[in-house]
C-alpha positions as a printed Julia matrix, in Angstrom:
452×3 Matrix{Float64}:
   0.0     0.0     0.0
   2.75    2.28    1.42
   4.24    1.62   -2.63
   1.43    2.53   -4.83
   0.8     5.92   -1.97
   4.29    7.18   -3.77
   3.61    5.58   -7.09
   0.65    8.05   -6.79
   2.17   11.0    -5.7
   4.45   10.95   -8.15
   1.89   10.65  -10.55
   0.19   13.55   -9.28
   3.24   15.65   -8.95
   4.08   14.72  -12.85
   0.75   15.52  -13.87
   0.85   19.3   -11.76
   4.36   20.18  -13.61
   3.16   18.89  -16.7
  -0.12   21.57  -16.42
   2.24   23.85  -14.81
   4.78   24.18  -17.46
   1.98   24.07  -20.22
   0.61   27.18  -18.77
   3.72   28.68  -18.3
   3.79   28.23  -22.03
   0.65   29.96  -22.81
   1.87   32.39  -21.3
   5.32   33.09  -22.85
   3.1    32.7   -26.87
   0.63   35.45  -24.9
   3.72   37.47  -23.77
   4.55   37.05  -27.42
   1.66   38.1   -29.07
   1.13   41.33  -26.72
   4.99   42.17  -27.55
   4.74   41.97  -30.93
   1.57   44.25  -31.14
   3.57   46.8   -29.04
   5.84   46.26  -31.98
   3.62   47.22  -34.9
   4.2    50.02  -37.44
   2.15   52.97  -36.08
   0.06   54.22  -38.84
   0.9    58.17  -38.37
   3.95   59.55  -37.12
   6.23   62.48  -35.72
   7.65   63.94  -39.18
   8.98   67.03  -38.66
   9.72   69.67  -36.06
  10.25   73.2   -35.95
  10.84   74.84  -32.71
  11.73   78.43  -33.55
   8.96   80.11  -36.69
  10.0    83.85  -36.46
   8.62   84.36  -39.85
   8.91   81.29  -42.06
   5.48   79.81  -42.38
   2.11   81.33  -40.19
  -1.2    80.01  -40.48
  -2.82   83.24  -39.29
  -1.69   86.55  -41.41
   1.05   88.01  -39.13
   1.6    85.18  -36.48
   4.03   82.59  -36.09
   4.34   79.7   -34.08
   6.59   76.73  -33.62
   5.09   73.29  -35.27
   5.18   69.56  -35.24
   4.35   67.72  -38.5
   2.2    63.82  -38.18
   2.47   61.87  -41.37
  -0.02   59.33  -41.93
   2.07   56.26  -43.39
  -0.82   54.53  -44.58
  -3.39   54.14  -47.46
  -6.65   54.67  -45.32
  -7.6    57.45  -43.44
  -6.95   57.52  -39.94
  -8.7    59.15  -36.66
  -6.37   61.34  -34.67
  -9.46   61.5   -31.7
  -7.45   60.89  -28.65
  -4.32   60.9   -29.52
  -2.3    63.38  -28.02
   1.09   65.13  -28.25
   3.33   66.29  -25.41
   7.33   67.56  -24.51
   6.95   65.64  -21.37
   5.81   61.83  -21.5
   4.58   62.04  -18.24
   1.96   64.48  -18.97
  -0.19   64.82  -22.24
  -0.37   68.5   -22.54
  -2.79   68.55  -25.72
  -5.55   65.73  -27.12
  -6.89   65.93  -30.57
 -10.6    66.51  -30.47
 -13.37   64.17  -31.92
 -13.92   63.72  -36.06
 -10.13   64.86  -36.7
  -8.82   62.93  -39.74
  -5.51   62.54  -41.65
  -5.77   61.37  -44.91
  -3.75   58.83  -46.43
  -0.27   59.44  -46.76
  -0.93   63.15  -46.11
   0.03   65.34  -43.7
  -1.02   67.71  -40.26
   0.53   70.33  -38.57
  -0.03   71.33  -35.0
   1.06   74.7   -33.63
   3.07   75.17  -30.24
   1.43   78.54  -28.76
   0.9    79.69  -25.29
  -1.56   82.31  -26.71
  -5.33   82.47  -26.8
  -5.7    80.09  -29.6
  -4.25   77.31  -27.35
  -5.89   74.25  -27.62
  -7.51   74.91  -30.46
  -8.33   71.73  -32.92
  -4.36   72.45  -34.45
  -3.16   74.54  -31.53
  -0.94   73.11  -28.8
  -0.53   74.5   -25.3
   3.07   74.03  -24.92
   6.45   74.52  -26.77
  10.01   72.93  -27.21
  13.21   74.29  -26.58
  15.28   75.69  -28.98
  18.51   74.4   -27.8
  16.43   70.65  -27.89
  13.9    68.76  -26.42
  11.59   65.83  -26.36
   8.15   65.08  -28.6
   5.72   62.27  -28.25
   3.15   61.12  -30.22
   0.88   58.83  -28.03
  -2.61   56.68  -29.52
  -6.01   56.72  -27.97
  -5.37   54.11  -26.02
  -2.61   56.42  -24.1
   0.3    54.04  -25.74
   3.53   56.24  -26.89
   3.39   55.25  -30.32
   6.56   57.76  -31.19
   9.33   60.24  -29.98
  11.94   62.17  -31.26
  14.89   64.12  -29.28
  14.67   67.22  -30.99
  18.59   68.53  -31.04
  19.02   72.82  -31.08
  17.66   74.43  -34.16
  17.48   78.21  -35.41
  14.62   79.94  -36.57
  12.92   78.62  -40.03
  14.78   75.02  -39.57
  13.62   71.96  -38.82
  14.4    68.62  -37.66
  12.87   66.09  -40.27
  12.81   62.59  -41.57
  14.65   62.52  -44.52
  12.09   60.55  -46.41
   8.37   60.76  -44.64
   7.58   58.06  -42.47
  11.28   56.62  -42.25
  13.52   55.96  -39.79
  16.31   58.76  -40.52
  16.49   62.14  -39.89
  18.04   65.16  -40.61
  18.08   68.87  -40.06
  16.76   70.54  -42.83
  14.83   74.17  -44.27
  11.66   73.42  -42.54
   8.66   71.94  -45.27
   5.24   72.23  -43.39
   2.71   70.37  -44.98
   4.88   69.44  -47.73
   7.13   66.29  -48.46
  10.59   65.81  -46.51
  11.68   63.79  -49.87
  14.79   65.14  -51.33
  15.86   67.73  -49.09
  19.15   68.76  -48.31
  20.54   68.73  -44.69
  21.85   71.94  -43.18
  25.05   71.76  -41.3
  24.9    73.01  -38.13
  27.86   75.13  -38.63
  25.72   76.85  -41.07
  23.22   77.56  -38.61
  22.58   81.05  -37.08
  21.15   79.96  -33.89
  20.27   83.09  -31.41
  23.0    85.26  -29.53
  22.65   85.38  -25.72
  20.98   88.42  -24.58
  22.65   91.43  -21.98
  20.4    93.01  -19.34
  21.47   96.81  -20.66
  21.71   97.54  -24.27
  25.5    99.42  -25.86
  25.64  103.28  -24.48
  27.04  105.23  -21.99
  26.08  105.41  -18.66
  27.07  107.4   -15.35
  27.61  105.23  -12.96
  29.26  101.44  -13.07
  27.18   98.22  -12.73
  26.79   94.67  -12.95
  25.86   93.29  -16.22
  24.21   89.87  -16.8
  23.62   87.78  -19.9
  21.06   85.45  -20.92
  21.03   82.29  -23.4
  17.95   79.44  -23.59
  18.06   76.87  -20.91
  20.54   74.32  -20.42
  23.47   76.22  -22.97
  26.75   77.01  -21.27
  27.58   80.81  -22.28
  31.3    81.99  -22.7
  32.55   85.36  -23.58
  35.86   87.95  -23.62
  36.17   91.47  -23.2
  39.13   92.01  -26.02
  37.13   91.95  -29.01
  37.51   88.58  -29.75
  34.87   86.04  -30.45
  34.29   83.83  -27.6
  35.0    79.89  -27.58
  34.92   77.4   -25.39
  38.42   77.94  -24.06
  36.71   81.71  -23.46
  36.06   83.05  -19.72
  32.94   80.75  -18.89
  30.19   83.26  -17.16
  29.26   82.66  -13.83
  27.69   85.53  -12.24
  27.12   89.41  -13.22
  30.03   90.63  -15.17
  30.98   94.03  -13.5
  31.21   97.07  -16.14
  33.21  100.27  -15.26
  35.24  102.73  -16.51
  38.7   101.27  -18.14
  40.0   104.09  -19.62
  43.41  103.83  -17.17
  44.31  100.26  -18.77
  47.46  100.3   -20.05
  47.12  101.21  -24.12
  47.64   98.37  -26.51
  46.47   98.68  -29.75
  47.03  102.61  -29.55
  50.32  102.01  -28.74
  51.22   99.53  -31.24
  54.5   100.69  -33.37
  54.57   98.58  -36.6
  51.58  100.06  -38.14
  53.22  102.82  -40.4
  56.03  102.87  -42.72
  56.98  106.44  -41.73
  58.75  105.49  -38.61
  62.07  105.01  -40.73
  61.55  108.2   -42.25
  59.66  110.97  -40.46
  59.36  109.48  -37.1
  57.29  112.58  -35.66
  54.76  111.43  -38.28
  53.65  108.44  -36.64
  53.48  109.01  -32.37
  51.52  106.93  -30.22
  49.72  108.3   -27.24
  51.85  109.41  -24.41
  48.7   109.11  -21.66
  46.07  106.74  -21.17
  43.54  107.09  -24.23
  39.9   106.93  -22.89
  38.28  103.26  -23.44
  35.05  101.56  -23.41
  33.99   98.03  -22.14
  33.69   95.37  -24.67
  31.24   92.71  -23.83
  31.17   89.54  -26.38
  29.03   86.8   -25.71
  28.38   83.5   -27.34
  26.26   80.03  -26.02
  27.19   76.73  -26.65
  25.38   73.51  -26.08
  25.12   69.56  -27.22
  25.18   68.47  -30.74
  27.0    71.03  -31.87
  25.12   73.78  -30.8
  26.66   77.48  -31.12
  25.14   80.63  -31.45
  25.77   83.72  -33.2
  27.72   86.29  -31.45
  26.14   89.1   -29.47
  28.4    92.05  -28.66
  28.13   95.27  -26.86
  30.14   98.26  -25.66
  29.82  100.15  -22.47
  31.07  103.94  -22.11
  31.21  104.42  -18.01
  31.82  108.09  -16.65
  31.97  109.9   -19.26
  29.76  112.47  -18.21
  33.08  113.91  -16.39
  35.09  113.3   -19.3
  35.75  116.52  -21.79
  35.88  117.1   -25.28
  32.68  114.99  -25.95
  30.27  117.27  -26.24
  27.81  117.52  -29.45
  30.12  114.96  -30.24
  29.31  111.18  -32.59
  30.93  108.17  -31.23
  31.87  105.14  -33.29
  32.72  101.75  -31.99
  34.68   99.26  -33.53
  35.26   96.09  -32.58
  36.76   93.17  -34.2
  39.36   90.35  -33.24
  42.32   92.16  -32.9
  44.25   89.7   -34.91
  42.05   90.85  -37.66
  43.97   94.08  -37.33
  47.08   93.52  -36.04
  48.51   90.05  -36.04
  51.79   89.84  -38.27
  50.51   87.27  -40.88
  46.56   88.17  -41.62
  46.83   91.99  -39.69
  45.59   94.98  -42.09
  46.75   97.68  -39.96
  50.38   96.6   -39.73
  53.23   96.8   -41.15
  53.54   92.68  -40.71
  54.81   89.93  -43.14
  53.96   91.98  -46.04
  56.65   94.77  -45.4
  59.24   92.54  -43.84
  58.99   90.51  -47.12
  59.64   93.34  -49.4
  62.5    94.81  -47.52
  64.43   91.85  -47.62
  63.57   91.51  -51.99
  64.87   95.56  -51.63
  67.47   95.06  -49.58
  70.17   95.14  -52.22
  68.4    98.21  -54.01
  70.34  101.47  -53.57
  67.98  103.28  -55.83
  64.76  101.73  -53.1
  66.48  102.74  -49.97
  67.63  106.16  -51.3
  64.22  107.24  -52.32
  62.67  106.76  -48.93
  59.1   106.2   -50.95
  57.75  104.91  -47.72
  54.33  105.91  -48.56
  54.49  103.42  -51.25
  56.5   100.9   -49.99
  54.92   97.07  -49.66
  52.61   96.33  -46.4
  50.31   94.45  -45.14
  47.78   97.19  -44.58
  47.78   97.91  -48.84
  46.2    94.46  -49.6
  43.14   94.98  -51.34
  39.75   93.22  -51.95
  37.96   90.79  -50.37
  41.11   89.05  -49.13
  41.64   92.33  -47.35
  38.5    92.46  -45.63
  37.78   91.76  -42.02
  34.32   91.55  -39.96
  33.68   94.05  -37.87
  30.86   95.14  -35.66
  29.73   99.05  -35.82
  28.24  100.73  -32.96
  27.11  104.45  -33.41
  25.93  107.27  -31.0
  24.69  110.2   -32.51
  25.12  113.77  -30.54
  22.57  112.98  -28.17
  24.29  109.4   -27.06
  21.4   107.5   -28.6
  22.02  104.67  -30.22
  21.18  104.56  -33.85
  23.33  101.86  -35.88
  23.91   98.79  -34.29
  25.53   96.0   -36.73
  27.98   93.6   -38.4
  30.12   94.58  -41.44
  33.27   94.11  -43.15
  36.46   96.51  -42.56
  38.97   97.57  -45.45
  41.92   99.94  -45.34
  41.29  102.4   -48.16
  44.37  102.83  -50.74
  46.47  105.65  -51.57
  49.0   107.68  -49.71
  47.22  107.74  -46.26
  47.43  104.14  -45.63
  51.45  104.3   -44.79
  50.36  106.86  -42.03
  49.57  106.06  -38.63
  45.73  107.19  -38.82
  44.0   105.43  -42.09
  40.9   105.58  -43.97
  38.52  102.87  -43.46
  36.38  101.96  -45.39
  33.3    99.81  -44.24
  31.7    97.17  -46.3
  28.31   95.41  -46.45
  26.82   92.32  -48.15
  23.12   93.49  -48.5
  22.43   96.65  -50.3
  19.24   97.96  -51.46
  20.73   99.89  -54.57
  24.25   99.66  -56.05
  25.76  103.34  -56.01
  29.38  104.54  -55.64
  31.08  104.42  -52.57
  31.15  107.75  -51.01
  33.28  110.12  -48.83
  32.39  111.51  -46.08
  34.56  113.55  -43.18
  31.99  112.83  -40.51
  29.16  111.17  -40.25
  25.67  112.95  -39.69
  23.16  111.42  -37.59
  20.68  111.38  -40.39
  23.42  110.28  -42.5
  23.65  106.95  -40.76
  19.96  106.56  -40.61
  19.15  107.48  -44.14
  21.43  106.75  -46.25
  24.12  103.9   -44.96
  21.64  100.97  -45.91
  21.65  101.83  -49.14
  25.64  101.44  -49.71
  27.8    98.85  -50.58
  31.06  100.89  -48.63
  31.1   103.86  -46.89
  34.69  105.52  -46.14
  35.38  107.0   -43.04
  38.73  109.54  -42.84
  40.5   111.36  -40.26
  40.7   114.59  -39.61
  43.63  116.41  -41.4
């Protein structure tokens, strides 16, 4: 008896694995089947974003808004009722109403606004971050059907698949509403993403202060007060940057002795200052971030205390600031003397007839190059007599030719790529308020010369 008890038992405990294990199975093929419908093709899907719209594409006359494309990879139509769209997967910020369609391998667009028109059928209550973010595309049955890690873009591009419905993408010139097929990528070093922003514009101002500066969220900003444009290796900002009066600095640039050929010749011709020259702040700012990310360059110069200072009365002020290699490194300097003269005078050296003339006004250097392999950028700051501000902008810089240039003071003459009619350049002795405001947009150069 005691025998077939455990013949039993073991039957039993065969029999309960056996129904165990077969269940288990059932399981695992129902496991199977749910994973692989997680795993189906969603029929529409994220196809293109564009986080900054300045003035690129507006679906009301006059207002622009930030968008998100859906595709509809399919030959039927499809219902978009409950599905929603969101930056943050934990929260769906905006559900499609009832009897919204996409057609068959068409296309909707969906504007990011925070204004009145805010959930609206094609109006979403929240936006995405210019330096990058995170869009989801969820069903009505609250499953995330598809994302996309938006990287930084600048206004009018977007951040597409570069064929609809496929896996790639791409940044791109945005095309709302209209095919991704066939459309180039933009590098990002091609991009003009936004410059940070200071709390107080260029001008002149009494008393010192702290200055800050602003970029989107989550960009590291750098920036140098020397005229150069900032990189990563630039003074990172931390805090306020404090702005005062400089003008007791030691001189640099003013003081600078290779930049005329006269000094052989008539040395009196070409003195630097013997005292401090008065000085502004120069404030150049520039964000960086993931993927590449860099903005343009924002700049601005800061005149403190000169309300005590004299000799600036009814006076314009002109700022220039560039990289002052641009000016006066040895090799690509146009103000100097540099590799150009050095060069010559050792061809010369041997020439009797070269040295004896003492035709230094003439003589090879590197500030008599000419064109656009001449030309530097340069930003232009003007204050008319009142100390408003009036131009505010970048050019290009070119040392104008003919005797002058081998003299310590030169003309310069400034250039610009986007003129509204071509006329000659023209000469002026100093600039007029209404000058500036009138007239400079409409020239390609306009040549500014020293007095005397």
């Amino acid at each position: 008896m005691r025998s077939a008890s455990l013949k039993y038992i073991k039957i039993s405990v065969v029999i309960l694995l056996s129904t165990l294990l077969c269940f288990l199975c059932l399981e695992g093929e129902q496991a199977d089947s749910f994973h692989d419908d997680e795993k189906a093709e969603p029929k529409v899907v994220i196809n293109e974003v564009c986080s900054l719209n300045n003035h690129t594409f507006s679906p009301d006359l006059g207002m622009f808004y930030g968008w998100i494309e859906l595709y509809n990879k399919t030959d039927s139509t499809v219902s978009l009722t409950g599905y929603s769209l969101t930056d943050d997967a934990e929260c769906k910020k905006f559900t499609f109403e009832e009897d919204v369609e996409i057609k068959p391998y068409s296309y909707r667009i969906v504007y990011m606004s925070d204004a009145a028109k805010a959930n609206h059928k094609w109006y979403a209550d929240f936006s995405i971050h210019t330096t990058g973010d995170m869009v989801y595309l969820f069903d009505e049955q609250m499953n995330m059907t598809d994302s996309v890690k938006v990287p930084g873009l600048a206004e009018g591009v977007s951040y597409a698949r570069i064929e609809d419905g496929m896996a790639e993408w791409q940044i791109q010139r945005g095309t709302p509403n209209e095919s991704n097929n066939g459309q180039e990528m933009v590098a990002l070093e091609n991009i003009a993403f936004p410059p940070p922003v200071f709390s107080r514009k260029s001008g002149f101002y009494e008393e010192e202060f702290d200055l800050s500066v602003y970029a989107q969220r989550g960009l590291e900003i750098y920036y140098t007060t020397d005229g150069s444009v900032p990189d990563e290796d630039s003074m990172r900002y931390q805090g306020t940057v404090h702005i005062s009066d400089v003008s007791d600095n030691p001189n640099i640039y003013s003081a600078y002795q290779n930049v005329s050929s006269a000094v052989a010749y008539a040395p009196e011709w070409s003195v630097p200052p013997k005292s401090s020259v008065d000085k502004c702040t120069i404030i150049r700012a520039k964000a960086f971030g993931d993927n590449g990310y860099v903005s343009q360059t924002a700049t601005a110069v800061y005149f403190v205390g000169y309300e005590e200072k004299t000799a600036y009365e009814n006076m314009n002020v002109i700022s220039l600031v560039t990289d002052p290699d641009h000016l006066f490194d040895y090799d690509q300097g146009i103000y100097v003397l540099g590799r150009d003269y050095d060069e010559s005078e050792l061809n010369h050296s041997s020439d009797a007839w070269w040295k004896g003339q003492g035709a230094w006004w003439w003589e090879e250097a590197n500030y008599r190059r000419t064109g656009r392999q001449a030309e530097r950028p340069v930003h232009i700051t003007y204050f008319n007599e009142e100390r408003e501000l009036v131009l505010d902008q970048e050019a290009g810089i070119r040392i104008k030719g003919g005797d002058p240039e081998g003299l310590r003071r030169k003309v310069l003459t400034f250039m610009q790529e986007k003129i509204m009619h071509p006329v000659p350049v023209l000469t002026v002795r100093f600039l007029k308020t209404d000058f500036i405001l009138n007239l400079f947009p409409y020239f390609r150069a306009v040549m500014i010369k020293p007095e005397n």
